[in-house]
C-alpha positions in Angstrom: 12.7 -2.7 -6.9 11.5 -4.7 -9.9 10.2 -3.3 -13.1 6.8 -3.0 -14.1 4.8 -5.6 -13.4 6.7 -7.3 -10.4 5.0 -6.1 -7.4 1.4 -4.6 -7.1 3.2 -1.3 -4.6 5.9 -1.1 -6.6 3.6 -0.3 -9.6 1.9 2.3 -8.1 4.7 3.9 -6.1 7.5 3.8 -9.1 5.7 2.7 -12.4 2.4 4.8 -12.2 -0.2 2.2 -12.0 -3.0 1.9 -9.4 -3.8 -1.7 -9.3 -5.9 -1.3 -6.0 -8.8 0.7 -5.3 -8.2 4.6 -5.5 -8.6 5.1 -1.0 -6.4 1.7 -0.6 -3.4 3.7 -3.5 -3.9 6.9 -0.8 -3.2 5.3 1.6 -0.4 2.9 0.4 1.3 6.8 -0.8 1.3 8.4 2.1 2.8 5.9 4.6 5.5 5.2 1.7 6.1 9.1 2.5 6.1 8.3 6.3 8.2 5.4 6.2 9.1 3.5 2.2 9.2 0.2 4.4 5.6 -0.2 3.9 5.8 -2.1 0.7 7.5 -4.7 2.9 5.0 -4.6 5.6 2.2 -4.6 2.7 4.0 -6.6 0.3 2.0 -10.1 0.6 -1.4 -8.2 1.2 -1.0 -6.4 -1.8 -1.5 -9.6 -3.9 -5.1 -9.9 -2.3 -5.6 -6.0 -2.6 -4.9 -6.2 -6.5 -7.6 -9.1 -7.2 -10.1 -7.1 -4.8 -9.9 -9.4 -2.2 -9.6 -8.7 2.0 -10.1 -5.0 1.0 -12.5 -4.1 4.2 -9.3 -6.0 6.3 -7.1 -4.2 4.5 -8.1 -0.6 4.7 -8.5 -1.0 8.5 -4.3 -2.2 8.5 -4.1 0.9 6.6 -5.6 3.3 9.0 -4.0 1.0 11.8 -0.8 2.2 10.2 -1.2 5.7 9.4 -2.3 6.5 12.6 0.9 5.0 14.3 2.8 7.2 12.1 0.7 10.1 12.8 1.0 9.7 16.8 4.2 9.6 16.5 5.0 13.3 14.7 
């Protein structure tokens, strides 16, 4: 973990900043929950997330995601 500034998931999951939009940050907190390895299955995404780009793409890796977790509780 960097400091503030390094990595778009890192800010919002240790440095309070939301860099993404508000449903992509829920969603990015509750799989770190489920499993902190997501900000190295989202880290290169994240980039794109930040300047608003891939978003649709990327909320549906999201849900992809979640509901792996969630099938398997």
């Amino acid at each position: 973990m960097g400091g503030p500034g390094d990595h778009p998931i890192g800010d919002l999951l240790h440095w309070g900043r939301n860099p993404f939009p508000a449903d992509i940050a829920d969603m990015l907190r509750k799989l770190y929950e489920l499993d902190p390895m997501v900000r190295d299955t989202f880290a290169l995404d994240a980039y794109d997330w930040e300047a608003g780009r891939s978003l649709e793409e990327g909320r549906a890796k999201l849900r992809s995601e979640l509901a792996k977790h969630e099938s398997r509780t």
